[in-house]
C-alpha positions as CSV (number, residue, x, y, z in Angstrom):
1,X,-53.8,116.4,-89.2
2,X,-53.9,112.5,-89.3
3,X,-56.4,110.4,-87.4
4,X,-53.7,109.6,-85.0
5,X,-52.6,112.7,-84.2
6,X,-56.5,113.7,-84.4
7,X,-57.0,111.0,-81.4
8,X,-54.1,111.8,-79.5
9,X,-54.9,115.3,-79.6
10,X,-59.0,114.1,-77.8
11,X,-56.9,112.2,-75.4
12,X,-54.8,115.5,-73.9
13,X,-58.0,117.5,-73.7
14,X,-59.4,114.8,-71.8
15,X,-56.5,115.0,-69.6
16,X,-56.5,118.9,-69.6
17,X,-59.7,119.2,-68.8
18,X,-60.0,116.2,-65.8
19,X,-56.9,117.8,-64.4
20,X,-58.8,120.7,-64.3
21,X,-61.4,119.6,-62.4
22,X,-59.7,117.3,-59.8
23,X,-60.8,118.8,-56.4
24,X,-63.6,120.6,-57.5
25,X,-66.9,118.6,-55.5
26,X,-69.9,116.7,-57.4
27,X,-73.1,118.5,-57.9
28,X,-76.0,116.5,-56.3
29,X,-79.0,116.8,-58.2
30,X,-81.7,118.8,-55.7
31,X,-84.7,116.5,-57.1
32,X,-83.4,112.5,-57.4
33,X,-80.0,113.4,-55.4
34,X,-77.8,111.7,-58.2
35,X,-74.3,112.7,-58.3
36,X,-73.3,115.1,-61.4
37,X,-69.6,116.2,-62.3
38,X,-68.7,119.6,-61.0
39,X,-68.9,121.3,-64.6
40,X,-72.8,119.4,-65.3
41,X,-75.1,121.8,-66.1
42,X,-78.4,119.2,-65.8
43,X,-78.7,115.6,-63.5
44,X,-77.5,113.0,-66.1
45,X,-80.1,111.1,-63.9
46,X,-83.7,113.4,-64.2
47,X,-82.6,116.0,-66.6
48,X,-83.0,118.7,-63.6
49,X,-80.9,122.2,-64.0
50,X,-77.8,122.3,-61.8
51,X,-77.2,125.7,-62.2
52,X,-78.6,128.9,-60.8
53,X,-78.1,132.6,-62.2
54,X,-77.3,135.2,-60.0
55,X,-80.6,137.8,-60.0
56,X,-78.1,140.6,-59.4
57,X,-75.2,140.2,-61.8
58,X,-76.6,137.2,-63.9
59,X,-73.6,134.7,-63.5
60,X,-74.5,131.0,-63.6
61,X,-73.7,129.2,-60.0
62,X,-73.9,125.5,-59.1
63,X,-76.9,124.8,-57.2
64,X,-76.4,124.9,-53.2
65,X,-74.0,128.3,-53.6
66,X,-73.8,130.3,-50.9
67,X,-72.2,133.1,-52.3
68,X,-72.0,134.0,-56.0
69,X,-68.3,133.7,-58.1
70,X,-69.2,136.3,-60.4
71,X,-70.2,139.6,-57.6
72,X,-70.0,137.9,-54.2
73,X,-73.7,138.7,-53.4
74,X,-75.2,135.7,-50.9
75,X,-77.5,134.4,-52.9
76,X,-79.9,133.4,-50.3
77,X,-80.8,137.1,-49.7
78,X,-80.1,138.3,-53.1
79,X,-83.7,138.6,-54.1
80,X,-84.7,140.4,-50.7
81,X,-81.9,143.1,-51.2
82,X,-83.6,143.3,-54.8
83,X,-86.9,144.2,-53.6
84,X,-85.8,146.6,-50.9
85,X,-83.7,148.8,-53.3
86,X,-86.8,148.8,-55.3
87,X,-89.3,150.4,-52.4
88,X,-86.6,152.7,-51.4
89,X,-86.3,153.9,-54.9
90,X,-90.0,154.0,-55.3
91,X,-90.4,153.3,-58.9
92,X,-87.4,155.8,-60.0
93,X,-84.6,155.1,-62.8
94,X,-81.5,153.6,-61.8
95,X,-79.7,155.6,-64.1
96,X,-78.3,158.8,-62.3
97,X,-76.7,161.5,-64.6
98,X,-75.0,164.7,-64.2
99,X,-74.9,167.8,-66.7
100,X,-72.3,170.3,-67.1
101,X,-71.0,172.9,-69.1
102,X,-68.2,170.4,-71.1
103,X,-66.2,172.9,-73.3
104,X,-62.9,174.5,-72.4
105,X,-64.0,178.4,-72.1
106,X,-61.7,181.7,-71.0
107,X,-64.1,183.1,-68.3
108,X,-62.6,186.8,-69.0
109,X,-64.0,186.1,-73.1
110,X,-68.2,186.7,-73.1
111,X,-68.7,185.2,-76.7
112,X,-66.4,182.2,-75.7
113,X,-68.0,182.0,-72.0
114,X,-71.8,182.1,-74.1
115,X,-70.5,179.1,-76.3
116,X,-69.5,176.9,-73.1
117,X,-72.9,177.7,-71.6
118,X,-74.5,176.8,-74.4
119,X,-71.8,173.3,-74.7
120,X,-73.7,170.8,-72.2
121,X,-72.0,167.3,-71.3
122,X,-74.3,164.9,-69.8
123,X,-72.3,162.1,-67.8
124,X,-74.1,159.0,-67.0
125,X,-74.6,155.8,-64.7
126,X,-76.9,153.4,-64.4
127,X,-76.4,151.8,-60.4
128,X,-77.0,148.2,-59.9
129,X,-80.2,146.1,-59.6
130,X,-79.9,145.9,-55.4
131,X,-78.2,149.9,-55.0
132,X,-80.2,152.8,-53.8
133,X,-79.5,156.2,-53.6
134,X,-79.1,157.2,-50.1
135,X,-78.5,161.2,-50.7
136,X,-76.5,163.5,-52.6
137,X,-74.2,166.6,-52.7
138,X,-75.0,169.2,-55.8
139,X,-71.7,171.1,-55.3
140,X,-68.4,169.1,-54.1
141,X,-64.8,169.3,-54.7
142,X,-62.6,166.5,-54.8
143,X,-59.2,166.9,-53.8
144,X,-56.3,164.4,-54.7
145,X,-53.6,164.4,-51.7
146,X,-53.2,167.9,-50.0
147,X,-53.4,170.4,-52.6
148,X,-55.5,173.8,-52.2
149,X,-56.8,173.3,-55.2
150,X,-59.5,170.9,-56.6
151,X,-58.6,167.9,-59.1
152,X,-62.2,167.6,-59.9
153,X,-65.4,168.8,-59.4
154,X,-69.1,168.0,-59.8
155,X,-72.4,166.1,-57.8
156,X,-71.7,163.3,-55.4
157,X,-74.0,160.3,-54.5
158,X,-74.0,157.9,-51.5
159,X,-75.5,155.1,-52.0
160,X,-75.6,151.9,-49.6
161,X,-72.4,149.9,-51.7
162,X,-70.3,153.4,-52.8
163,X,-69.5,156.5,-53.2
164,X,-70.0,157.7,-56.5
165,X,-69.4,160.9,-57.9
166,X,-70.1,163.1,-61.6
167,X,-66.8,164.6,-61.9
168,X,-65.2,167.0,-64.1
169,X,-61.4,168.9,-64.3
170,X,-62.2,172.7,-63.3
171,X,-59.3,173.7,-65.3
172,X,-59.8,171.8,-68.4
173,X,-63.3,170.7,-69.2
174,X,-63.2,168.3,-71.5
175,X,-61.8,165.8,-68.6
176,X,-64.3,164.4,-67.2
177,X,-65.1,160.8,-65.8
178,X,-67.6,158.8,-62.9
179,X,-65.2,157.8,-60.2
180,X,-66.4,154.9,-58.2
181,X,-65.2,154.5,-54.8
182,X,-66.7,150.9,-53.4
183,X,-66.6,150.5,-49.6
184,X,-64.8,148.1,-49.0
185,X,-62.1,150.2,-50.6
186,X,-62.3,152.9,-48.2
187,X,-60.5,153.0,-45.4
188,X,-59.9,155.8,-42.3
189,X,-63.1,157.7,-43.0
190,X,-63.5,160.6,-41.2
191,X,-66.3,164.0,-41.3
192,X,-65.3,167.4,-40.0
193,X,-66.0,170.8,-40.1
194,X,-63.3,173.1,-40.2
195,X,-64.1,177.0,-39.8
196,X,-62.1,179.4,-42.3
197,X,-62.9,182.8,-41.3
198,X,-67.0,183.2,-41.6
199,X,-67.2,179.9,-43.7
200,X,-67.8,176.7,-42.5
201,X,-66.2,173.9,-44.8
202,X,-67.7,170.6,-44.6
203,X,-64.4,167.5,-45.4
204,X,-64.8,163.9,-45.9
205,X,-61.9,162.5,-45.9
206,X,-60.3,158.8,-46.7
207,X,-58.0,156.5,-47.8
208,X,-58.9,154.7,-51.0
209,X,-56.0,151.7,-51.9
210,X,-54.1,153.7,-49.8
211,X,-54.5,157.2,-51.5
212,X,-55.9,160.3,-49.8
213,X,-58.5,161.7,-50.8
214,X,-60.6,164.3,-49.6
215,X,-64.4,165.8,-50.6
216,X,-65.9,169.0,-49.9
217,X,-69.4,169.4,-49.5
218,X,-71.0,172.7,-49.2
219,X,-74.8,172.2,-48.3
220,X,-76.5,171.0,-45.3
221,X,-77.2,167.3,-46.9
222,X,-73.4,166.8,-46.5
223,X,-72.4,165.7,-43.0
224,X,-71.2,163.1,-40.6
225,X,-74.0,160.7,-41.6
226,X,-72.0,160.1,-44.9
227,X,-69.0,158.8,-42.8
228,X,-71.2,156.9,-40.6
229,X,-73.0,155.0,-43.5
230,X,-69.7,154.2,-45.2
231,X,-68.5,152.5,-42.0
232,X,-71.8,150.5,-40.9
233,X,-71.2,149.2,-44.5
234,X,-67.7,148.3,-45.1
């Protein structure tokens, strides 16, 4: 490339990059109140940072944000939502996992059923720096639509941004996945309990991107208060 192509070329990245940034509003420096470009990272006047990082996803933000580019999270009360997800947790892991029996087995075969048994698949999830568990169901279904039969099964957790649940294919084990359901996704959340002969089956149902989908529960720990958290949350 020749010098003058070399210069021309400095020139149109100039240009790129000023077009770019037309609109975008001057960082003033906290400290001497100088005014910095929108893309300065440190007062050209005092050397001061003009960024802040995020404490819950980590993304750099120009000094002053309200609300982080990179989660959304207000930054303001970031480091408060921090600190109660910590007490609530009380010192516990924020990874939550999930074992199950993760090889496809033919129940009516004993030495094939042993060999599944003995076949454990560990699914895991670490939850973010401000999320809490708020309870959990051992033994729910997942059902896709209106079938009578369940697309998935394993442990659910509520915590106080999601729905998050450990889920394996009952008819073919060596599916499985963590399906995330964020509330702001969820939409027409409802809880009943529907009586089928002498058994009482516990349903949260919703809409999530505007697919059905309905859980069932089956111990005590699963009831309306799911629904209600979801909705004081969205």
């Amino acid at each position: 490339m020749s010098k003058y192509d070399q210069r021309n070329q400095k020139v149109d990245t100039q240009l790129n990059a000023d077009n770019i940034n037309v609109g975008l509003k001057p960082v003033t420096c906290p400290k001497c109140k100088n005014g910095n470009p929108a893309v300065a990272k440190f007062c050209s006047e005092c050397g001061t940072s003009l960024v802040t990082k995020c404490p819950i996803c980590n993304v750099e933000n120009s000094v002053g944000a309200k609300f982080c580019s990179g989660c959304g999270s207000e930054i303001e009360s970031a480091g408060e939502k921090i600190k109660r997800a910590e007490i609530i947790r009380g010192g516990a892991s924020r990874e939550l996992s999930y074992t199950f029996s993760g090889k496809v087995h033919e129940i009516l075969n004993p030495v094939d059923h042993l060999m599944a048994m003995a076949n454990k698949t560990t699914l895991r999830f670490t939850i973010d720096i401000d999320e809490y568990v708020i309870r959990t169901e051992e033994d729910a279904s997942l059902f896709k639509g209106n079938n009578f039969s369940p697309d998935f099964k394993g442990k659910l957790c509520l915590t106080n941004k999601r729905l998050i649940m450990f889920a394996y294919d009952p008819k073919n084990r060596y599916t499985n996945d963590v399906l995330l359901y964020p509330f702001s996704e969820l939409k027409n959340v409802k809880f009943e309990i529907t009586k089928i002969l002498l058994l009482s089956v516990r349903i949260l149902s919703f809409l999530s991107n505007g697919n059905p989908r309905r859980i069932q529960g089956l111990s005590d720990a699963f009831n309306e208060d799911w629904a209600k958290v979801i909705k004081e949350n969205s």
